[in-house]
C-alpha positions in Angstrom: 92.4 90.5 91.0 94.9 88.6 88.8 97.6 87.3 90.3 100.3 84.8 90.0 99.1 81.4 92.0 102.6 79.9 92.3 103.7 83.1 93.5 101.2 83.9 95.8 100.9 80.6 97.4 105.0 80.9 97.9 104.2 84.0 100.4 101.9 82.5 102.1 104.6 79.4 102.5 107.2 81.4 104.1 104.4 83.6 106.0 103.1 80.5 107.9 106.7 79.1 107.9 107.8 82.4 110.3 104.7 82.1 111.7 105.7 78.6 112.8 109.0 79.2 114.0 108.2 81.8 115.9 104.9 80.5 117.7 105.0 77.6 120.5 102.7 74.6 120.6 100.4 76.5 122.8 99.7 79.5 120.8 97.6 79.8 117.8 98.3 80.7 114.5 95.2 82.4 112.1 95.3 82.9 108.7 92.6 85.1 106.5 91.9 86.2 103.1 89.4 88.8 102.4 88.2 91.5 99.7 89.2 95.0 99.7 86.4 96.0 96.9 87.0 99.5 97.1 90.7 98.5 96.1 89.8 95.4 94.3 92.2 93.6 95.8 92.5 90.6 98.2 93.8 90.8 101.8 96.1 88.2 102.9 96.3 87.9 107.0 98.6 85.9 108.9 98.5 86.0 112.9 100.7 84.6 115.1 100.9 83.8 119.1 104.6 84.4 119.1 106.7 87.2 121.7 106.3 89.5 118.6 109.2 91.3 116.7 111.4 94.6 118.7 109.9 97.9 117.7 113.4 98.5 116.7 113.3 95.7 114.4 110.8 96.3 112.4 111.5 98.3 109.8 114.3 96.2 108.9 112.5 92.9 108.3 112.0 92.9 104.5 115.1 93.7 103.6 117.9 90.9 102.5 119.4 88.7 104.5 118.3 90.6 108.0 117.8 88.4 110.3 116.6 89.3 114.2 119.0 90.4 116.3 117.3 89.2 119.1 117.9 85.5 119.7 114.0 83.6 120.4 114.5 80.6 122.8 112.6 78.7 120.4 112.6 79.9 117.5 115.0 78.5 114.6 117.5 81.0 112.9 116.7 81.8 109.2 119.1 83.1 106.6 116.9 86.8 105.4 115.6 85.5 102.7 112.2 84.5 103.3 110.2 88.1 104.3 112.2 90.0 101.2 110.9 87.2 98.6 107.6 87.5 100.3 108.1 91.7 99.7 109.3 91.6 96.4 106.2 89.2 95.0 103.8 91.2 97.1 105.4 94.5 95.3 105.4 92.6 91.6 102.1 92.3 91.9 101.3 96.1 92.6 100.2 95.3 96.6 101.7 95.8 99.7 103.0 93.9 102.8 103.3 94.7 106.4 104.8 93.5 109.9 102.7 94.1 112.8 103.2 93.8 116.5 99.8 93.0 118.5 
């Protein structure tokens, strides 16, 4: 599984950084890395408590500059950046990224 440290740790920077902004002091936030052998690859996992992203939404999120179009009480605006880097380095790399809702 060679991969690109700086890089890598990068995603996982602006992973827990939306994570963050979009989870209140009272909610959790899990990361996990594990082994897909059968792909030989490793499995990044972040989790967060936060009210989730609109169904709507979703498809959207990795693209430049989108930002949600739904305002969180809490949460601080980003610039769209962030999920596309995160996207593009995954991709580089020959892996994959997804959004989830719980």
């Amino acid at each position: 599984m060679p991969m690109d440290a700086k890089l890598i740790r990068q995603v996982l920077i602006n992973l827990l950084d939306n994570a963050i902004k979009h989870t209140t002091l009272e909610d959790e936030i899990r990361v996990a890395v594990t082994e897909d052998t059968e792909k030989n690859c490793a499995v990044f996992s972040v989790r967060d408590g936060g009210e989730g992203i609109a169904a709507s939404e979703l498809p959207n999120i990795f693209q430049m500059f989108y930002t949600s179009r739904v305002k969180h009480s809490d949460a601080q605006p980003g610039i769209g950046l962030g999920l596309p880097i995160c996207d593009a380095v995954v991709k580089a790399h020959g892996g994959s990224i997804e959004a989830h809702n719980r």
